[in-house]
N, C-alpha and C positions, 0 to 999 in steps of 0.2 A: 780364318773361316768365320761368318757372320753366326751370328746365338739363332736359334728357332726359338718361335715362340710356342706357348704350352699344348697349342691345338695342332700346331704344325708337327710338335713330338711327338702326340697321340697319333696321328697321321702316320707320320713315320714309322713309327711300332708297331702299327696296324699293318702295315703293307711288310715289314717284315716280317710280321710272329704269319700271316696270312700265306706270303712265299712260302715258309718253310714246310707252313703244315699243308697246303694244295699243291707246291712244286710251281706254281705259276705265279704271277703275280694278280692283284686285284684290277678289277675295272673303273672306270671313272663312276659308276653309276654305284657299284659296291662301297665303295670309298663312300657315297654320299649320303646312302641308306645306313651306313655304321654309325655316320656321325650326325645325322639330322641334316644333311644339307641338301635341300630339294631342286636346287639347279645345279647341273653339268658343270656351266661355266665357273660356279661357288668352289667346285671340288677344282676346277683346274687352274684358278686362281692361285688357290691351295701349294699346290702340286708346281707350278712354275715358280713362285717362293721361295719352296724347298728347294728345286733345281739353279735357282739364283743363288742359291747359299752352297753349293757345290754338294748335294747330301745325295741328290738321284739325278739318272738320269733318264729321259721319255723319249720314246719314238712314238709322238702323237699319232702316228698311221695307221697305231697297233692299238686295236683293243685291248691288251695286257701290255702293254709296253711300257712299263715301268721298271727301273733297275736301282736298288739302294748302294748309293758308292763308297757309305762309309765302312763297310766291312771290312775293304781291304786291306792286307797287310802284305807290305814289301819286307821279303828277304832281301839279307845278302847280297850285294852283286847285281840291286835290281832288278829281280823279279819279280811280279804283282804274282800273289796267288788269294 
């Protein structure tokens, strides 16, 4: 898996500490308001980086459609939980 760089882990940990404490994820315009970035496109540039490096995944469709995929842990036998 490809390294993130320093702004791309701020990111990262934003949208996770953020999921946990709303139960939903952030929107591209949240994302860009936390971190100083005043274009849309700035923050999705961002965000498809991350997803090139295998860390979330987006359903651009969705205004929250963001999902953080490092969390995962496989048990035993193959299960993702």
């Amino acid at each position: 898996m490809k390294r993130l760089t320093e702004k791309q882990k701020r990111i990262l940990s934003f949208i996770r500490v953020f999921t946990v404490k709303t139960g939903c994820a952030p929107t591209v315009r949240e994302i860009g308001q936390t971190f100083g970035i005043k274009s849309t496109n700035g923050v999705s540039c961002h965000l498809k980086a991350i997803e090139a490096k295998g860390r979330l995944k987006r359903n651009e469709f969705m205004p929250r459609g963001i999902e953080v995929l490092d969390n995962l842990r496989i048990r035993f036998g193959g299960e993702v939980g």
